[in-house]
C-alpha positions as CSV (number, residue, x, y, z in Angstrom):
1,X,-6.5,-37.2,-40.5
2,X,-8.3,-36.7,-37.3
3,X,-5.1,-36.6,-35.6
4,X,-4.1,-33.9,-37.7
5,X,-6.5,-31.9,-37.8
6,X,-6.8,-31.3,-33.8
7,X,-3.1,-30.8,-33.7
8,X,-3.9,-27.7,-36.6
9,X,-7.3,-26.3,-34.5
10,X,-4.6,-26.4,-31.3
11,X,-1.4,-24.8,-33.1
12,X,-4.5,-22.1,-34.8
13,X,-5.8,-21.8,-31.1
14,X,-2.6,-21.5,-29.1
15,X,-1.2,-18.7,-32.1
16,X,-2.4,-15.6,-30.7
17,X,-0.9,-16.5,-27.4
18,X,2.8,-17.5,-29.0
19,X,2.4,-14.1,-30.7
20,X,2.2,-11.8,-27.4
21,X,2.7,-14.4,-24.6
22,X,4.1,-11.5,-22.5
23,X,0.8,-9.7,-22.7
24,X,-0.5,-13.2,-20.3
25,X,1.8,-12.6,-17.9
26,X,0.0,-13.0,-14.3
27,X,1.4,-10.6,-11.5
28,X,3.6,-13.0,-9.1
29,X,3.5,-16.3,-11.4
30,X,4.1,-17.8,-14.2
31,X,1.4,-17.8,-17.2
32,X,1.2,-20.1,-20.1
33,X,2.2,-19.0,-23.1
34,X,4.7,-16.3,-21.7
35,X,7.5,-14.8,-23.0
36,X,8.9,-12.4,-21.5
37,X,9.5,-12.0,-17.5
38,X,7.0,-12.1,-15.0
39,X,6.1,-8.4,-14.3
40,X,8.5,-6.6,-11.7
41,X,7.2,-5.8,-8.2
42,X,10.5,-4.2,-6.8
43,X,12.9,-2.2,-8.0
44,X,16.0,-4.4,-8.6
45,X,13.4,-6.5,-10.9
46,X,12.6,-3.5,-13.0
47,X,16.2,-2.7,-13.5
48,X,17.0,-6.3,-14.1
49,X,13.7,-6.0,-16.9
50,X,15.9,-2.6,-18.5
51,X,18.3,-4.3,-18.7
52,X,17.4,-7.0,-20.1
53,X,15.8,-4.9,-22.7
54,X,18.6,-2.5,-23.5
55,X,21.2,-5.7,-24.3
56,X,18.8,-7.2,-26.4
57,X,18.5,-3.9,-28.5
58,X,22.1,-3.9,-29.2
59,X,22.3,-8.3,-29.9
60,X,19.6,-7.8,-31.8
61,X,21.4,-4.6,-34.0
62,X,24.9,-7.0,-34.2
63,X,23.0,-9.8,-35.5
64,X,21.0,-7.8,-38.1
65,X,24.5,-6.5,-38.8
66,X,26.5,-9.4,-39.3
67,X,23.1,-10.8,-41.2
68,X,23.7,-8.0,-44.0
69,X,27.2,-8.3,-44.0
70,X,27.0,-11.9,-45.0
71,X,24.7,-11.4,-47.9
72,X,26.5,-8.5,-49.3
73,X,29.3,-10.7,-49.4
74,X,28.2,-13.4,-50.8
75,X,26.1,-11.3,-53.4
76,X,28.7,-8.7,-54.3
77,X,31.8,-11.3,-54.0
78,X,30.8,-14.8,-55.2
79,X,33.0,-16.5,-58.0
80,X,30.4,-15.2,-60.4
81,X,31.0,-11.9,-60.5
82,X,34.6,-12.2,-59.2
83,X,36.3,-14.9,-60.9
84,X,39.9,-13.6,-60.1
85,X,39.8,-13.5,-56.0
86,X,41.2,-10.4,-54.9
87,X,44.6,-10.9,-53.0
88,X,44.3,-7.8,-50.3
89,X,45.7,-9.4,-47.3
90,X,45.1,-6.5,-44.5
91,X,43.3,-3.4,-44.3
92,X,44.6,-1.3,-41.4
93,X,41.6,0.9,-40.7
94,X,39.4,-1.9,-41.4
95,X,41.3,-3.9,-38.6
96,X,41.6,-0.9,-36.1
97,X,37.4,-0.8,-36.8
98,X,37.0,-4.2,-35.5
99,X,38.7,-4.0,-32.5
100,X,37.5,-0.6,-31.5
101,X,34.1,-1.5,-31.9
102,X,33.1,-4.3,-29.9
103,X,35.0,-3.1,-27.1
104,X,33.1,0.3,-27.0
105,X,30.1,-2.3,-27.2
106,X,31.5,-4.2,-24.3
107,X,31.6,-1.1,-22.2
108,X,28.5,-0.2,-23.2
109,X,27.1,-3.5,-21.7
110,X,29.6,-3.3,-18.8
111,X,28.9,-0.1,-17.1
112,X,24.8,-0.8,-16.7
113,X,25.7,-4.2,-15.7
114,X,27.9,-3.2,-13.1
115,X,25.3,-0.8,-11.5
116,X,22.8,-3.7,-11.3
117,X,25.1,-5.8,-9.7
118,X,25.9,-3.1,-7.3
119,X,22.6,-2.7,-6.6
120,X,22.2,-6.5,-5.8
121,X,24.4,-6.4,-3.1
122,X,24.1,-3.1,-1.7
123,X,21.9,-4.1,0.5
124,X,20.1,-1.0,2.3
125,X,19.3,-1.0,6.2
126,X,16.3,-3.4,7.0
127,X,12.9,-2.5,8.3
128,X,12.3,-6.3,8.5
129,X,14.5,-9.4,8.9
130,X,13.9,-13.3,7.5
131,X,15.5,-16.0,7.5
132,X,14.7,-19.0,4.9
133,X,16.4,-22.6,5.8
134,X,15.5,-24.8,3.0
135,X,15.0,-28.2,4.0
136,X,14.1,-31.7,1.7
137,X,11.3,-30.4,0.4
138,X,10.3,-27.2,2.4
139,X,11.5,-24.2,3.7
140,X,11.4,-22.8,7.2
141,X,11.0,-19.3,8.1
142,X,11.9,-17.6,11.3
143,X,11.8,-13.7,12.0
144,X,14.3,-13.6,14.4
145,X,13.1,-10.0,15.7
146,X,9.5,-11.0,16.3
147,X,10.4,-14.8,17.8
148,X,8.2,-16.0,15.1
149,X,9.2,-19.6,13.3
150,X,7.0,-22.0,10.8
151,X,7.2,-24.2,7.9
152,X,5.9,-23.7,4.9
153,X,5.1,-26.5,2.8
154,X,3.6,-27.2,-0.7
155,X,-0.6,-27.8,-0.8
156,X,-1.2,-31.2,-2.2
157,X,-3.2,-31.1,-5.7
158,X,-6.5,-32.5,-4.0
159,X,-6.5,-29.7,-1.2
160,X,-5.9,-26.7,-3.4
161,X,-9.0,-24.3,-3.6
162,X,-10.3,-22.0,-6.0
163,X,-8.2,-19.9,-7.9
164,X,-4.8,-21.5,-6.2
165,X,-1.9,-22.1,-8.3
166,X,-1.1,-26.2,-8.6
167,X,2.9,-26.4,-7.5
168,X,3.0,-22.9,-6.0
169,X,0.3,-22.9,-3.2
170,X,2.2,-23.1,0.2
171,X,-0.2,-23.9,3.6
172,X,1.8,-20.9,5.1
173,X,3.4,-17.9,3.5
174,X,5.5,-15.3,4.4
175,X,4.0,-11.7,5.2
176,X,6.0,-8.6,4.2
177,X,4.4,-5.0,4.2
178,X,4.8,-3.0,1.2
179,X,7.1,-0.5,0.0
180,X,9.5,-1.6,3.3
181,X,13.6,-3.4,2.6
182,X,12.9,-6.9,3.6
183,X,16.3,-8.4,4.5
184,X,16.4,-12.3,3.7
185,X,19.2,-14.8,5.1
186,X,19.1,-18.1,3.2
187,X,20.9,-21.0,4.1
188,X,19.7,-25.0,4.1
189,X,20.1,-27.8,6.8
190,X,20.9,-30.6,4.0
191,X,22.0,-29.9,0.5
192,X,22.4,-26.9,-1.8
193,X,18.8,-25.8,-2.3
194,X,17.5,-21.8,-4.2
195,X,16.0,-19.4,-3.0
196,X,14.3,-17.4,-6.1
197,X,11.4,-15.0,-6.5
198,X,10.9,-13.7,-10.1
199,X,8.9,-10.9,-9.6
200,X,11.5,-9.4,-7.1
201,X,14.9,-9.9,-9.0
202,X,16.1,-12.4,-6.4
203,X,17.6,-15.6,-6.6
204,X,20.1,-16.9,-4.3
205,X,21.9,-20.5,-3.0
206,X,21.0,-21.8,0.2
207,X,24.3,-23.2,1.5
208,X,24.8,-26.1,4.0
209,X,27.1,-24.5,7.1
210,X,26.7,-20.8,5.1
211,X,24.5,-18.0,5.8
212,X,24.1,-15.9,2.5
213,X,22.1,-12.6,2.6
214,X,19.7,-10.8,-0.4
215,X,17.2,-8.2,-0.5
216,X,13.8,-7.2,-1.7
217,X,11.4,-4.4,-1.4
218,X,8.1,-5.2,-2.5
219,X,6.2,-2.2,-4.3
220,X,3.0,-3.7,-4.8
221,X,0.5,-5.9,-2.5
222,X,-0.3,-9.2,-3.7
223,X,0.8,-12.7,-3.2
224,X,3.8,-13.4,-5.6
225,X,5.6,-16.9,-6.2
226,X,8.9,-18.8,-6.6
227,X,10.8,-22.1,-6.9
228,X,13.6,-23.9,-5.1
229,X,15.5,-23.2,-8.3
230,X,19.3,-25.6,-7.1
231,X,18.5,-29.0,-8.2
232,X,18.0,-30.8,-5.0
233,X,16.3,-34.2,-4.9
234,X,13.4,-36.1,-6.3
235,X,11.3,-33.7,-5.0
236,X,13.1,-30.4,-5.8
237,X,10.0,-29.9,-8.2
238,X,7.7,-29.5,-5.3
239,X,9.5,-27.2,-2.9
240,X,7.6,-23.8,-3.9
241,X,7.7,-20.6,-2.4
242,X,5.1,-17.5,-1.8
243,X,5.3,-14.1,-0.2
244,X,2.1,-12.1,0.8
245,X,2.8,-8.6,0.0
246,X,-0.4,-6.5,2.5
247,X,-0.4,-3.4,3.6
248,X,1.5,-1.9,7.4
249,X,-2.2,-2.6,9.2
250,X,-2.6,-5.6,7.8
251,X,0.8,-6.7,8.3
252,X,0.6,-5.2,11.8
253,X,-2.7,-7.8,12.4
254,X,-1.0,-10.7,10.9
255,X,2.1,-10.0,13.3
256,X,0.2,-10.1,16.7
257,X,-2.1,-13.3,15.4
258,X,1.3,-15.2,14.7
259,X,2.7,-14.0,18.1
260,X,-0.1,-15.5,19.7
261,X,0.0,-18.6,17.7
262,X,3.8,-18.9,18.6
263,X,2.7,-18.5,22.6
264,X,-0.3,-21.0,22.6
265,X,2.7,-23.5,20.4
266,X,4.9,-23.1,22.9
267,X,2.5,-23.7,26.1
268,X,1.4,-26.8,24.4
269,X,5.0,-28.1,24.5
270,X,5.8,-27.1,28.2
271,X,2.6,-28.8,29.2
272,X,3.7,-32.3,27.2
273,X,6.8,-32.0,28.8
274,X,5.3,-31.5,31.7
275,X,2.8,-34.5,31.2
């Protein structure tokens, strides 16, 4: 009895959030209890999020459709009420219905799709370069205009502070400035790893021996999350991702001290080469 009646005060607890589970929704992560995607910070995410809206709206007509059709079937032509089955074997206009239909459906769906996926790949001129290698279990980062490279690898539960996100938190992040096309090259030095941000509509393979290309532009500052999401080892689960979305001054600060952190890296190793 005592079992059951936690597991009743936690389904009773957890009901308002299984209700509106989107409403939870944390900008650049996931939240418990959500349903629907993370919110969009770029604008191939928010076309991804109409779309995704507009094709439910019609599956969700078909199905209530079909639904009706089948019970005014089986009320208005059970054995019941029609004893003798009738012995129609085509119905022209019926048959011409069906076939118009769904393919104007089809259509419907296609044309939308096809500007999204346009929009995927068209990718625009870039204010700033990236490329992501993933590696088992990190990614490296190099911005190939600014000589700047690093590794960025997953915080360990017992160092994460306040307010970090367990399995997301990276020790180093990448820096973008708002509102600017960030150009991303993904590709891996081992096996077939993913390189996926929610919040920005992207999600692409990192290939061993191919360098694949994507695209995001960040419309809102923030620090925003993602996953190696290409099954890729016992420790694919802990290979996270996070990009700091700051302003052009910010970004501009953040540049410089990175430059200079790249220099004093590099004098360290000419003087142990030296030694």
């Amino acid at each position: 009895m005592a079992i059951r009646d936690r597991l009743t005060t936690a389904l009773l607890a957890a009901a308002p959030f299984a209700v509106s589970g989107a409403a939870y929704a944390k900008e650049g992560q996931p939240a418990p209890w959500q349903l629907g995607f993370q919110p969009a910070a770029s604008p191939i995410m928010e076309q991804i999020t109409s779309f995704h809206t507009y094709v439910t709206i019609i599956i969700t007509v078909i199905a209530l459709f079909v639904l009706g059709l089948l019970v005014y079937v089986m009320s208005r032509f059970n054995e019941k009420r029609h004893p003798d089955p009738s012995r129609t074997t085509h119905n022209t206009a019926l048959e011409i219905a069906w076939t118009i239909i769904p393919v104007l459906i089809l259509v419907a769906i296609a044309i939308p799709s096809f500007r999204l996926l346009f929009a995927q790949y068209d990718i625009p001129k870039a204010d700033l370069t990236i490329t992501a290698t993933g590696s088992q279990w990190y990614w490296t980062y190099e911005y190939p205009d600014e000589g700047i490279t690093f590794d960025s690898i997953m915080v360990q539960d017992a160092d994460l502070k306040e307010g970090q996100p367990r399995l997301l938190t990276v020790d180093r992040e990448v820096v973008v400035p708002v509102g600017k096309n960030v150009v991303v090259g993904v590709k891996s030095n081992d096996v077939i790893h993913d390189w996926a941000m929610p919040s920005f509509g992207v999600k692409l393979d990192a290939v061993p021996g191919r360098l694949q290309t994507t695209w995001f532009r960040a419309e809102r500052e923030g620090i925003f999350y993602g996953q190696c999401s290409e099954l890729c080892g016992r420790n694919h689960a802990f290979m996270p991702i996070a990009v700091r979305v700051v302003s052009e001054a910010e970004y501009a600060d953040w540049l410089a001290e990175a430059k200079a952190s790249a220099a004093r890296d590099d004098d360290k190793k000419v003087a142990a080469a030296h030694d």
